[in-house]
N, C-alpha and C positions, 0 to 999 in steps of 0.2 A: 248402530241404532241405539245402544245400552250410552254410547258414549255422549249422542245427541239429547238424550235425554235426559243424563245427570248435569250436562250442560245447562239444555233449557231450563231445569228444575233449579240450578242453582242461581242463575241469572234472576229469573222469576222471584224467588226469596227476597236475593238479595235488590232487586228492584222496588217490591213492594214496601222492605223495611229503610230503603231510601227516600221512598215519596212521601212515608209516612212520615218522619224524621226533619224532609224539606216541605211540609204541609202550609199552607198558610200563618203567618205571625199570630193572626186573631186566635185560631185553636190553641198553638201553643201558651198566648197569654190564657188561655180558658181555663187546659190540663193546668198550669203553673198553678192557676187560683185554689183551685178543685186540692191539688197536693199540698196545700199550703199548709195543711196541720202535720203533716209528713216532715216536710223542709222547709226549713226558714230560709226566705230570700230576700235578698238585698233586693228594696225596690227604688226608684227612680228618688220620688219622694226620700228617701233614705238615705241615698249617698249626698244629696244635695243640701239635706239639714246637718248630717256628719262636717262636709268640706265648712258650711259655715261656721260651727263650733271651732270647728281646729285648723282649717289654713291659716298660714304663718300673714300671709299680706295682708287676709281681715282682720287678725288680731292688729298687728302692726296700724291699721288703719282708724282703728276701735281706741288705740293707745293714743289717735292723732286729738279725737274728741275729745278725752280725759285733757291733754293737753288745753286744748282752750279752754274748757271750765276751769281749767285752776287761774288763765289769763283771763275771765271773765273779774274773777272773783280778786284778781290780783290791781286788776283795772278800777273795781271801785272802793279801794281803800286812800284814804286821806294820806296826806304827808305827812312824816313825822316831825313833833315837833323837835327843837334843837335847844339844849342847855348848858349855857357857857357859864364858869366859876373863873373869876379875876382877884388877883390878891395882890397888890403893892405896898410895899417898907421902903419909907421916904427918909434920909440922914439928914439929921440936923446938927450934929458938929462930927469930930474926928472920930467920936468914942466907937458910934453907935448908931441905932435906929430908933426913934422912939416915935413914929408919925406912921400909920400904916392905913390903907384905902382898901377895903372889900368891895365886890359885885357880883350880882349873880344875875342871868340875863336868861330870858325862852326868847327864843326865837320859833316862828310858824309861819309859813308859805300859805296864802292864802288865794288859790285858785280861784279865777274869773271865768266869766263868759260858758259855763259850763261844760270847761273842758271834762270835767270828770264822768259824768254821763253821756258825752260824748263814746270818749273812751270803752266805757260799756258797752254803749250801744253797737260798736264797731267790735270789741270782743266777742258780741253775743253773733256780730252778721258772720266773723269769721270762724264760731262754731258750725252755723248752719250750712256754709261752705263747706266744712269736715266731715259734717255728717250726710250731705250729698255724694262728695267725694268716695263715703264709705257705702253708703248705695252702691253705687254706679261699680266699685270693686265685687261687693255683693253679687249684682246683677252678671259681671262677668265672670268670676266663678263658677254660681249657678248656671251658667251658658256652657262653662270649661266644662263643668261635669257632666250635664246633660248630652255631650257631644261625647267625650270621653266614655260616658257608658253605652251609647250607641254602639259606638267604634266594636266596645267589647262586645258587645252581642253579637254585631258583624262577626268578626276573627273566631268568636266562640261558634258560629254556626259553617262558614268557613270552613273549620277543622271538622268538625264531624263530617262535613261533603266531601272533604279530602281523606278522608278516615274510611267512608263509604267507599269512593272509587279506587280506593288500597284494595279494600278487599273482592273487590271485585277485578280487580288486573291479577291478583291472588291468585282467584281462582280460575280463571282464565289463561294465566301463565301453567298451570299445573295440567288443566286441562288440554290444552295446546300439546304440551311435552307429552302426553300419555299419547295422543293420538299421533302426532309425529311416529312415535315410535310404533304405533302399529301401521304405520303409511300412510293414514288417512289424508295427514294435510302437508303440504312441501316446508322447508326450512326456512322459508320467509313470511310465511304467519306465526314462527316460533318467535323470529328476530321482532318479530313489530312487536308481540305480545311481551315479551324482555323489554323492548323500549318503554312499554307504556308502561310497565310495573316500574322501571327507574325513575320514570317521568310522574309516576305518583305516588311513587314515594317522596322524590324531591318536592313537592306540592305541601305534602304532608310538613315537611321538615319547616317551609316557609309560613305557614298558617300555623304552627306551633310556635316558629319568633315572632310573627306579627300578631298573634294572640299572646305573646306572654310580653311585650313593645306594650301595649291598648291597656292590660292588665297594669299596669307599672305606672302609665301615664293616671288611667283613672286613681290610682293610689298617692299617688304624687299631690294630683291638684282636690283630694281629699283630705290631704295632711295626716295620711293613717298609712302610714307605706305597711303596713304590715296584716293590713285585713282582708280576709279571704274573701276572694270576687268568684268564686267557681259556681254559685245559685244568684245569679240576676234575674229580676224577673222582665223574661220579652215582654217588649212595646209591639202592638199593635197597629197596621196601617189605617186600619178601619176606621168608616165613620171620621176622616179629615175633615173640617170644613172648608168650603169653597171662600175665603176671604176678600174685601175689598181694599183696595189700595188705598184711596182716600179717608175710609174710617180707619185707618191705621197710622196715616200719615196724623190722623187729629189726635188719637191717641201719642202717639210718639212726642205732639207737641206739649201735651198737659203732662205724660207724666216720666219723661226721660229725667235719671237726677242728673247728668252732666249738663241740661240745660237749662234746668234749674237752678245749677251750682253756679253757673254764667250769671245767673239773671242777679244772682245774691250776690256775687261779684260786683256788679252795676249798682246795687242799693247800699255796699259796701263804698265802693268810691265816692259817690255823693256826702257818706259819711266824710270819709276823707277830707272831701273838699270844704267842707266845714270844718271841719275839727283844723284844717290849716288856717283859714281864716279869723279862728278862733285863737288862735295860737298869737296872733299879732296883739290881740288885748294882754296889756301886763299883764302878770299877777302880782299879786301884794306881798312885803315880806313884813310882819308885825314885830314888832318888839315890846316887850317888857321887863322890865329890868330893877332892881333896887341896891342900892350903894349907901356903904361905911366909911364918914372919915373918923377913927376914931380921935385924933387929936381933937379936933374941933367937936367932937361928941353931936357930930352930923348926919342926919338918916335921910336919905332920897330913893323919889322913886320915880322912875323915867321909863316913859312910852314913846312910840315912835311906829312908823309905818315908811318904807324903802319902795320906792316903782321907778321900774325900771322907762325912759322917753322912747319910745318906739320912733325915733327920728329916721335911723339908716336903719333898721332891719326889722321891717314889717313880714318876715316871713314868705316877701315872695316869692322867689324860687319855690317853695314849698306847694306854694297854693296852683305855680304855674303846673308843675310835677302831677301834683292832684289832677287838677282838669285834665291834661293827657291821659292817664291812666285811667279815667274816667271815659273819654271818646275810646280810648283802646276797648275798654270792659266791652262798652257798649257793641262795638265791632264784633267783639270775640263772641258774644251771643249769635250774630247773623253767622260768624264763619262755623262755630258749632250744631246750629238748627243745618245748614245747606250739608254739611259731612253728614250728620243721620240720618236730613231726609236720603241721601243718596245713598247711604249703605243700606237703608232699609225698603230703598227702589229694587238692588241688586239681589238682595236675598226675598225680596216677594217674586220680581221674576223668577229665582232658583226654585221657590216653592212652587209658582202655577206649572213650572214643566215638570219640574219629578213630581209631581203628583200625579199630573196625568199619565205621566211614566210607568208609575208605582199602579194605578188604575189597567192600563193597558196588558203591563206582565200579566196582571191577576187576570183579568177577562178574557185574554186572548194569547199572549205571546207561550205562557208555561201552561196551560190548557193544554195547546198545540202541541208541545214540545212531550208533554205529557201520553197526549194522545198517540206521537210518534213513535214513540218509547213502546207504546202498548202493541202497535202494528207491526215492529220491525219483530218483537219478540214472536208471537202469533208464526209471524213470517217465518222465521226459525222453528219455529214448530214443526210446521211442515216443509221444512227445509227450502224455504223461496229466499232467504237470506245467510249470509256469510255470518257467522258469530260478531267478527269484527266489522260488520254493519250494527252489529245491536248493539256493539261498544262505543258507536260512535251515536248513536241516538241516546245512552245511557250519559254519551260526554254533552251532549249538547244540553240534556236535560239539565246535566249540574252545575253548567255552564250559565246556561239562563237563569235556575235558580239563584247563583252564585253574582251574575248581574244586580239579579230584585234586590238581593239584598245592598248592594252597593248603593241603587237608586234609591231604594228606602231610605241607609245611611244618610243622603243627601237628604234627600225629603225632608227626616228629623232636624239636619243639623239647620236647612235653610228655617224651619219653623222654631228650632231655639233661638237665631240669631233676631227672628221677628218677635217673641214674648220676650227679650230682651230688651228689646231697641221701644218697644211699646208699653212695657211694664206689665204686659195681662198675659194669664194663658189663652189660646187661643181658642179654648172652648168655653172660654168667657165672655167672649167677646158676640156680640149682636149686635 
């Protein structure tokens, strides 16, 4: 009876500071707020602004921008002009030289049909293409991280579950062996209780690499490999919004940068096709020039102007080229809007079901399991159940806990891959 009852007592303990521990995400975000002058933690917010200061791709991507401004700026400077120096010594018998002819000549390229603004104007489209390009990197980061810190919250709550049901095979195994030995129970409620102490320790061993895997990645796609992730602050399920498809499909349209960056592509080519067309008009090559003969004690000065007959090559290969690339652009918009709208099909179904997933554990499924937990223990009270009946109401609790949180994971990742794909948070959205 002594042994039944340090039993129940220590089950009970250890039950109630497992339910506490596996409680709803919303408290634990509450407690985190409430300790927040205690412990500094990394919040969502935080790791997302970090990864943008310092991953390596957005810098890279940020260096693409700098690049065109200097081809903006490179684009609208003039030609240089060009100055030749000519000096001739003419012989006028066997001795010698005594006849000699100076020149000095500029030469300037004098651009038509405004190719030069042109040019600009096509540097300027091909910045706003870079800096789309660097959104949309942006935006997938910010997606990498938000998912990446999930994960860690996941694996981080994981291990404590697995930490919990250590200690409770613990004490259970120790338990077991005392009463074995005074007869109470036969030698195959020792062996199961051995197996399930191996069986969670091994648990423990895997939610320790898959927590310190989730850990590493979040560090990675933050570009801080070396900052302590041990105080995240939990995300809560609570309060999701019920989302529609079609306000989000319209959203997705106005503010995706990859479709954008399409579209800039498209007003980009037109350039093109102009700026080839334009290409066919000569340009002018000026001269002016002044000349010495000194013999004759003769000073000139000579102008002139060089154009090139645009008879055989009017540029058009050039301008055929253009117009392709130009239908192409235009394609590439449709094939980029039908891939978003479809990825953003996939991940709003992913969210209406774990949500209601995530709704269902909370209402019903770990209530139950909760519940069951409570009644097998009772049970053992008054001895109407087996210990390893209350072991396995205790596994299934942390079982289904150990679910939600999975379903959760999903929930969040399918809702970053939609304020992604849509450019708004979701609780912005009306």
């Amino acid at each position: 009876m002594t042994m039944q009852k340090l039993l129940c007592l220590s089950i009970l303990m250890l039950s109630v500071c497992y339910v506490a521990i596996c409680s709803d995400r919303a408290l634990l975000q509450s407690h985190a707020q409430e300790s927040n002058t205690e412990n500094e933690y990394l919040t969502l917010e935080e790791a997302v602004e970090i990864a943008i200061n310092n991953n390596p791709l957005i810098k890279s991507k940020k260096h693409n921008v700098g690049i065109y401004e200097g081809r903006i700026k490179q684009a609208g400077l003039l030609p240089n002009p060009e100055i030749e120096f000519f000096t001739q010594e003419t012989p006028t018998n066997n001795i010698g030289f005594d006849q000699s002819q100076n020149s000095i000549a500029l030469f300037q390229k004098l651009e038509t049909g405004g190719k030069r603004k042109l040019r600009v104007k096509a540097a300027e489209k091909e910045k706003k293409v870079m800096e789309m390009d660097l959104q949309t990197t942006v935006a997938d980061i910010t997606a990498k991280v938000k998912k990446a810190y999930f994960n860690v919250l996941t694996t981080q709550d994981e291990l404590k579950f697995a930490k919990e049901t250590l200690t409770i095979a613990k004490s259970l195994m120790s338990i077991s062996s005392e009463r074995f030995e005074k007869g109470d129970i036969a030698r195959i409620d020792v062996l199961k209780a051995e197996i399930e102490l191996s069986n969670s320790k091994m648990r423990v061993q895997e939610s320790e690499r898959e927590n310190l895997n989730s850990a590493k990645m979040l560090q990675t796609v933050m570009g801080v490999p070396d900052i302590v992730l041990s105080n995240l602050l939990p995300v809560s399920t609570a309060d999701i919004p019920l989302l529609k498809l079609d306000k989000l499909n319209d959203l997705l349209l106005d503010n995706h940068p990859a479709l954008k960056a399409r579209k800039k592509v498209v007003d980009l080519s037109l350039i093109k096709i102009t700026e080839a067309k334009r290409m066919a008009i000569p340009d002018i090559n000026a001269t002016i020039g002044y000349k010495r003969l000194s013999a004759a004690d003769i000073n000139t000065v000579q102008a002139g102007i060089e154009i090139p007959l645009p008879i055989f090559n009017r540029n058009q290969g050039k301008i055929i080229e253009a117009r392709a690339l130009s239908h192409k652009a235009i394609d590439d918009v449709e094939i980029v809007r039908n891939e978003l709208l479809l990825q953003l099909s996939n991940s709003f179904s992913l969210y209406i079901s774990t949500r209601e997933q995530v709704r269902f554990f909370v209402n019903t499924i770990i209530p139950k399991a909760e519940e069951s937990l409570k009644i097998e223990r009772q049970g053992y009270e008054h001895g109407e159940f087996d210990y390893l009946e209350v072991l396995d109401a205790q596994r299934t609790l942390a079982n289904t806990r150990i679910s939600y949180l999975k379903i959760s994971n999903e929930l969040f990742s399918s809702i970053t891959e939609i304020e992604k794909l849509v450019g708004v948070k979701i609780s912005d959205i009306k």
